[in-house]
N, C-alpha and C positions, 0 to 999 in steps of 0.2 A: 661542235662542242668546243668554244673558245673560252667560254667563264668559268672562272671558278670561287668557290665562295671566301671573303674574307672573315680573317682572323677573330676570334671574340673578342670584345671590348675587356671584358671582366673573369678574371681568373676565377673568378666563384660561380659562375653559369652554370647551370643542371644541365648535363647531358642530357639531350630527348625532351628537354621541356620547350615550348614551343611558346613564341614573345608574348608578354602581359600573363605568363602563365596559363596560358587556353588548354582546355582539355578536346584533341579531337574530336568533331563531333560524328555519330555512328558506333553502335559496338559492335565491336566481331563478333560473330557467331561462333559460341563453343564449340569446339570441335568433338564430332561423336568418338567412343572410347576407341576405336578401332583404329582410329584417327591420330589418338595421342602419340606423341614419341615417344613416351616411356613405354606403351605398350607397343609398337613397333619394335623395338629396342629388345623386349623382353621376350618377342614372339622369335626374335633373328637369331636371340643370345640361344633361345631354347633348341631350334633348327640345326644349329650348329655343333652343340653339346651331343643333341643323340646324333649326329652325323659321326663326330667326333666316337661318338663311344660303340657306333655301329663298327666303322671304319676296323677301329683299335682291335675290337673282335673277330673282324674278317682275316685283318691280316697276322693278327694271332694265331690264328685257325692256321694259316697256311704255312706258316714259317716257325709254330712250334715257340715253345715260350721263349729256349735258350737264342733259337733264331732271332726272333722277335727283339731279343735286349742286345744283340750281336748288332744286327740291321741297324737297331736306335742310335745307336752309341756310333758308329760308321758314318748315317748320315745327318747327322745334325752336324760334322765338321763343317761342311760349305754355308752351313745356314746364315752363322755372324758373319763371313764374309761378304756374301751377296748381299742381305740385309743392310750392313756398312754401306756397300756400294751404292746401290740406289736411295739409301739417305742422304750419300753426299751430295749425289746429283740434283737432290731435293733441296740442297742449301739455300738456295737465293728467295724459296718462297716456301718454308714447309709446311706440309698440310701436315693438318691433327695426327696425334700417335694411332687413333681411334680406325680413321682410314686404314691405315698399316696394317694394324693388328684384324681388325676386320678380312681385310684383302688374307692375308697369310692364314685366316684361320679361314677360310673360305675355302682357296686353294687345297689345305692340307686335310681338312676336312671332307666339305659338301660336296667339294669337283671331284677329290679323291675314291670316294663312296660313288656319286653317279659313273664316274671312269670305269672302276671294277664292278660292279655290278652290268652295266651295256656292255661292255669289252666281252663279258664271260658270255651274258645270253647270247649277244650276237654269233661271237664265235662259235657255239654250241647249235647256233641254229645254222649257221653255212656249212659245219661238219655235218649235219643231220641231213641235211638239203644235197649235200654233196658227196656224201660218203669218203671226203677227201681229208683226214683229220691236217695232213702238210699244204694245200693249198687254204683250210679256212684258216690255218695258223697264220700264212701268209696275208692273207685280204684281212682278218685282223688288224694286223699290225702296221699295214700299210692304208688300208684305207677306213675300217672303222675307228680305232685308236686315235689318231689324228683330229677326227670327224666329233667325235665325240668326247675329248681333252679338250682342245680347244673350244669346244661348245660352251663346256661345265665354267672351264677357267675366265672365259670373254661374261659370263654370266655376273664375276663379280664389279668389272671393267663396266659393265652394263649397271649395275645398281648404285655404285658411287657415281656415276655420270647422272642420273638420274634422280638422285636423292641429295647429292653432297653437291652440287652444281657450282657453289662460290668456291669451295676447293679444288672443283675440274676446271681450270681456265686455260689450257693448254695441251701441247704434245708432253713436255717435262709430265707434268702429272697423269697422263698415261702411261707413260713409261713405265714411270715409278708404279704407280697402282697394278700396273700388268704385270710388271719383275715380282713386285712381291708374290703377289698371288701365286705366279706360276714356281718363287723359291718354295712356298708353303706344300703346291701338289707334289713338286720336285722330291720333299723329305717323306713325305710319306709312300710316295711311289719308291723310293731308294730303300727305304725300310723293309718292303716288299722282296725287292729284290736282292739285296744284301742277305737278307734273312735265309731263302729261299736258297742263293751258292752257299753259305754255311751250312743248311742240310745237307745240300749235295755230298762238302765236303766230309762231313759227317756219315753219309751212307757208306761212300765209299772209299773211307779209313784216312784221307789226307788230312796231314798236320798241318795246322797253320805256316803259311810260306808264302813268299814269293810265286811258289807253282802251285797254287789252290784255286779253285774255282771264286773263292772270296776278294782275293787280293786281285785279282784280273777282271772281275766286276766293279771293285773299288776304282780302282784305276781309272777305266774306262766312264764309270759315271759319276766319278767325285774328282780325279784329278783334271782327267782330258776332256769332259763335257758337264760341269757343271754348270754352263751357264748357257747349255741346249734348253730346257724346257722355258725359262727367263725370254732366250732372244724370240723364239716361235710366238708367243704371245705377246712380243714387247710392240710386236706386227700390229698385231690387234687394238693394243693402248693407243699406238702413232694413228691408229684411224683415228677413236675417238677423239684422240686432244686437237688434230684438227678438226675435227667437227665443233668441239666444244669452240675453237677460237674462232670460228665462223660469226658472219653478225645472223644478231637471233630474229627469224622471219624471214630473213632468205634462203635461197636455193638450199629448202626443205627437201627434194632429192637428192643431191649431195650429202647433205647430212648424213641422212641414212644408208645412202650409198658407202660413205668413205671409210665408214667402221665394220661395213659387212666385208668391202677390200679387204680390210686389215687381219679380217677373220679367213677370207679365204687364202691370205697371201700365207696366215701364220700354218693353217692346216697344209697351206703346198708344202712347204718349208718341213714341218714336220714329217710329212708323209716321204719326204725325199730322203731324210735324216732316220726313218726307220727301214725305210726297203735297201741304204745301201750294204746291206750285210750279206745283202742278196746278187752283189755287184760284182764277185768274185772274191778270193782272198783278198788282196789288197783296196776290194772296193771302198769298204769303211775308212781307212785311213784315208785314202782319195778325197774322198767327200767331205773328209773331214779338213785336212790339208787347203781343198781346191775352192771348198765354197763354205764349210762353217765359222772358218776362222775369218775369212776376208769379211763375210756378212756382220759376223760378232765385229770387225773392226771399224766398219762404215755405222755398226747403228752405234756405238760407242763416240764415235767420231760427231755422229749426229747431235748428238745429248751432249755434251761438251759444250759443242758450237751452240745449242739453243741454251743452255745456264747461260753462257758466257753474252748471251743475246738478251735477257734476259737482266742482266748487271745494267748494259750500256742501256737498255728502254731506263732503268732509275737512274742513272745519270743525269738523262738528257729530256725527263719528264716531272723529275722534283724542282728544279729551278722553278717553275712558276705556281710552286706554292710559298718556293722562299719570297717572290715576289709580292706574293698576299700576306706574310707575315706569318703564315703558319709552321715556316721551318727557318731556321738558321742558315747562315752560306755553307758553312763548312758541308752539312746534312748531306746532299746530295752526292758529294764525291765520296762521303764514307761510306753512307747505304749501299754505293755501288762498285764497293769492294770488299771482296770477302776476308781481306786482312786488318782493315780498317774496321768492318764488323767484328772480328777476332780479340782485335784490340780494348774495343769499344766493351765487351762484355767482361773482358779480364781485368779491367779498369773498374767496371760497376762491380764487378765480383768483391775485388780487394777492397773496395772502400766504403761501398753499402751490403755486401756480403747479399746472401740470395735471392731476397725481394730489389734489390737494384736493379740484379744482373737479369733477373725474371723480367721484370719491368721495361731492362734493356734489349732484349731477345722480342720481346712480343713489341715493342716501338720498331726494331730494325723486318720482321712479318709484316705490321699492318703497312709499315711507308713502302713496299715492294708492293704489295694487294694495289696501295691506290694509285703508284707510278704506272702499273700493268691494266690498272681500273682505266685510268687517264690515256693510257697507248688505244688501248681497245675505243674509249670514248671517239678520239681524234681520228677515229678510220673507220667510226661510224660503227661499230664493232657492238657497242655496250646493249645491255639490256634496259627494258621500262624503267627498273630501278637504280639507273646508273644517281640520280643527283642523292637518293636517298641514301644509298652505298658507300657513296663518296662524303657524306656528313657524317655517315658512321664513324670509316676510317678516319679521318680528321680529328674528332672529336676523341677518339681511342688514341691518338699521338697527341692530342692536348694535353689529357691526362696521367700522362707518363713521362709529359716534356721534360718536367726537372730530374727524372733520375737519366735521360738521354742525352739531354744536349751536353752534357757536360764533360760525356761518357764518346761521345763519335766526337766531340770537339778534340780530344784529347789521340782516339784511333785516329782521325785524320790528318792531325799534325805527325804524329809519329809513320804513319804510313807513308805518308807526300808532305816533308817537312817543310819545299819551296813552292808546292803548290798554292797553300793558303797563305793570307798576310798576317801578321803575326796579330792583328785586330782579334781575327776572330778564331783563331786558335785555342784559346782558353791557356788556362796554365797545364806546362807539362810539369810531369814529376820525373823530377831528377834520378838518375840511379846511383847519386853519391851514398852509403849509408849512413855517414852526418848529417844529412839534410832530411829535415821535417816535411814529409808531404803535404801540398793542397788536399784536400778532402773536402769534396764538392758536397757531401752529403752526412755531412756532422752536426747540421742544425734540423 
């Protein structure tokens, strides 16, 4: 894949129309109702609802109303944090809110409900089968819980890969789609259990402290391990997104290979991080000390390095479309900074106010899509529809060129003021407050 298509002649060209105005010839075949996305959509929204309202019941049931609003209120603190976190990492390319909220209500829902419901029969049937209520407690939590957490949670990791595929191009969007999910089971499992020490403390007479069964649950799963159930599945995302970045048609056993890895690496993980309580006194902290934090630092470390891998593919994959004329010079050094991106939006902000700054956010999305379209393209990587894909993107940055260019002209002079030559800089605005700004978008 060496060419790439040049520039349109005529700012007035219709998107998608096709030369002397020709109407493809064939129609598609309507697709049957079961088929539609709206009814997909309204079958997944419904699944979800009574999941959500089963859920809500159960662990009503167990934790008692007051428990119930005690647990709520406890564990939604980690929630905007993690959330934060895996949006930022999500910076350079972000997929839809849609995704997100999907994955989080999945997690806190669907995985939630199938978790407690298998977790109980199981364990009910090894106690039966055993007569042993302390050893099924045990294989529980060490081997079915694991087994079947990560099943539920990899399920949503499994249906954005499969159904959102232009949003999946990568490990980053694993990550991210895995963290969410598993923040969403993460609050509802915490709700459970918060709930459930507030009874305790409740039973037997302890006041809210420091020494309650609450705060020592608290602790343990909001301050010092919030971001256990997130990295166990984050396992299972990094299978996917390298499979997703595989070229499509080859080594089809790897594919499926390297996300079933990811799932059984995340259930080791997990299942090690549940049995060490069993490890002695100090086995928990050990395990926690020796190998959750070191792992939490490498997969952090990992995500980092691939955004940051991710900036330099737009760097050094947009120059040859400034070559066709479809971008500007400046373009490519700004897209491939997230300061110069920063800039570039609070520039459209101030001076076209929210359809600018919209216009500029979804210009600085598509041109990452095609730089990462074009990386894949060049390694043989792309799919059937790579040229179609690539007229898409293009034509989506045609469209939005003037509220852009004038917008990352402006981030990447102020970002690398000796980088560019002052040609193509555009005008900067001064921060004298005498001085009348340019305003690129007053006509």
């Amino acid at each position: 894949m060496a060419s790439y298509p040049v520039r349109p002649h005529h700012q007035g060209d219709v998107v998608g129309a096709q030369p002397g105005g020709a109407v493809p010839h064939g129609a598609v075949p309507h697709p049957r109702w079961w088929e539609r996305k709206g009814v997909r959509a309204a079958a997944l929204a419904t699944l979800l609802a009574v999941s959500g309202a089963v859920i809500l019941a159960l662990v009503r049931e167990q934790t008692g109303t007051e428990g119930f609003l005690v647990g709520l209120g406890l564990a939604v603190l980690p929630v905007p944090l993690l959330i934060s976190a895996f949006r930022w990492l999500d910076r350079v390319q972000p997929g839809p809110w849609r995704n997100l909220i999907f994955s989080f209500a999945w997690g806190a829902c669907a995985a939630a409900l199938i978790a407690i419901v298998a977790n109980s029969f199981a364990t009910r049937w090894i106690e039966t089968a055993t007569a042993d209520p302390s050893s099924a407690d045990t294989l529980g939590a060490t081997v079915i819980a694991p087994i079947v957490e990560e099943s539920a949670k990899a399920a949503a990791v499994l249906l954005v890969f499969l159904f959102r595929r232009r949003d999946f191009t990568g490990v980053v969007d694993g990550v991210v789609i895995a963290g969410v999910t598993a923040t969403g089971f993460a609050f509802t499992e915490n709700i459970l259990y918060l709930g459930n020490a507030f009874g305790t403390d409740q039973l037997s007479g302890t006041g809210p402290g420091l020494t309650s069964v609450t705060a020592a649950t608290f602790f343990v799963r909001v301050v010092m391990s919030p971001f256990a159930h997130p990295l166990f599945t984050v396992l299972t995302g990094i299978g996917f997104g390298i499979a997703a970045a595989m070229a499509p048609g080859r080594g089809r056993l790897r594919r499926m290979l390297l996300p079933l890895a990811g799932l059984l690496g995340a259930m080791g993980m997990h299942a090690f991080w549940n049995g060490s309580s069993s490890f002695g006194e100090y086995g928990f902290f050990a395990v926690y000390a020796a190998f959750m934090v070191p792992v939490f630092g490498v997969v952090t470390w990992l995500s980092v390095y691939l955004r940051q891998r991710e900036l330099r593919t737009v760097r050094q994959e947009l120059p040859a479309y400034v070559a066709a004329g479809w971008l500007t010079p400046p373009e490519p050094f700004a897209l491939g900074s997230l300061k110069a991106r920063r800039l570039a939006r609070d520039f459209a902000t101030h001076y076209g106010g929210r359809p600018a700054a919209t216009a500029v956010a979804e210009y600085e999305a598509y041109a990452t899509s095609l730089a990462l379209l074009r990386h894949r393209g060049r390694r043989g990587r792309a799919g059937a529809d790579f040229v179609v894909r690539e007229r898409e993107l293009l034509d989506a940055l045609w469209e939005r060129r003037d509220y852009a260019r004038p917008a990352l002209a402006y981030g990447s002079q102020i970002a690398a003021p000796m980088w560019l030559p002052a040609m193509y800089a555009g005008p900067v605005v001064p921060h004298s407050p005498a001085y009348t700004p340019y305003n690129p978008y007053r006509y």
